[in-house]
C-alpha positions, 0 to 999 in steps of 0.5 A: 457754508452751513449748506455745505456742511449740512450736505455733506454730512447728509451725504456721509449718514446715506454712506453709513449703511452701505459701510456698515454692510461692507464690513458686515461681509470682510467679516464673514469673508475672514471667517470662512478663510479662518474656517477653509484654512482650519479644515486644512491643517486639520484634514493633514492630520487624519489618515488621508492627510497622512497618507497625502504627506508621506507620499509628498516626501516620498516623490522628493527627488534631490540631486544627491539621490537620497529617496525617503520613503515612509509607509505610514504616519500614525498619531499627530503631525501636529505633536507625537507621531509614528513614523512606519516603515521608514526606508532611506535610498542612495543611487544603489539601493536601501541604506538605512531602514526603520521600522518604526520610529517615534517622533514628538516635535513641534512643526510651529517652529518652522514660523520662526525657521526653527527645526524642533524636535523634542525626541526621535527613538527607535528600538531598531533601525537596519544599516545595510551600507555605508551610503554614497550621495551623488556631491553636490553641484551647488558651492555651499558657503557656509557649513551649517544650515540656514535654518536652527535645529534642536534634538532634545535627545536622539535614542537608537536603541538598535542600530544593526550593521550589516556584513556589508559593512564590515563583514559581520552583523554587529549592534550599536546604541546611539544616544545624543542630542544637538542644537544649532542656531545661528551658526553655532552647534552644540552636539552630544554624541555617545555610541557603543557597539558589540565590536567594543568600538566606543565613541563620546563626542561633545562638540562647540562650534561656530565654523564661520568664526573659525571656532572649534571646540571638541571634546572627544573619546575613540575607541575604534576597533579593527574590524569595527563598525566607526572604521568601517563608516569612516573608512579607515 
């Protein structure tokens, strides 16, 4: 029985080198990965990567016809970025262009399926026509996303209407902010136009658990830009 013993643990000191060299190597293997992985994530961040991205989203093709184009991305994907030349399609043409547009979000959110943007402004964006998406053919079950969203603060500074809709070139300020989680949605919303349509909307739903709580302020002008969005 001694012999067996004395053997085998002769055995395992003969093993012990060869072990040794095999986690010497699954080190040196998960260093190289960490090393290819952050060489990715930081390669999306420079011009090519940028470039690579925007042209990624611009040959998106959903069923709606909704085409988003962005002609450039300056700063960093990773927090504070520009979006340039940002122009959104339906099946007729350009509806909603910005020129620039400053992003500061956090994209880690997307580990816990979380949408977080800190704030989106603009100075001026161009609404040429109220947009008409092709329905979709899937029967959605619930009305929010399955994913959370949060907007610290959504700042339009400008948002200029086209006669397209509504006969005559008008401006509008949009301020706001949202959060929605888990099926329930919190959204602020205050909106004034030169046409004196003004509207503030402070919403609280849970549309699954049959919960809707509004608080809201319209005044929509005829001839103004809210009535000729809505259609009435």
């Amino acid at each position: 029985m001694v012999d067996v013993v004395a053997l085998a643990e002769e055995e395992i000191e003969k093993l012990k080198p060869a072990a040794l060299k095999l986690r010497h190597w699954i080190g040196i293997a998960l260093v190289v990965l960490f090393l290819v992985l952050g060489g990715a994530l930081w390669s999306l961040d420079t011009s090519v990567g940028h470039r690579f991205i925007a042209d990624r989203i611009s040959a998106m093709r959903p069923s709606s016809g909704l085409r988003i184009r962005i002609g450039r991305i300056d700063g960093s994907i990773w927090s504070k970025a520009t979006l340039r030349d940002v122009r959104l399609s339906d099946p007729k043409g350009i509806f909603l262009e910005v020129p620039e547009l400053a992003v500061d979000w956090r994209p880690t959110g997307w580990l816990s399926n979380r949408l977080d943007i800190r704030s989106l402004r603009t100075d001026i964006a161009i609404f040429y026509h109220v947009p008409k998406l092709r329905p979709s053919q899937q029967k959605r079950k619930a009305i929010l996303p399955d994913f959370d969203i949060r907007i610290d603060k959504l700042d339009i500074h400008r948002l200029r209407v086209e006669p397209a809709v509504t006969g005559k070139r008008q401006l509008m300020r949009i301020l706001g902010n949202a959060d929605i989680r888990k099926g329930h949605a919190r959204i602020n919303l205050n909106v004034a136009s030169t046409a004196k349509d003004r509207l503030r909307l402070a919403l609280d739903s849970q549309p699954d658990d049959n919960r809707f709580d509004v608080d809201l302020k319209l005044d929509a002008r005829a001839g103004g830009v809210i009535g000729a969005i809505v259609g009435t």
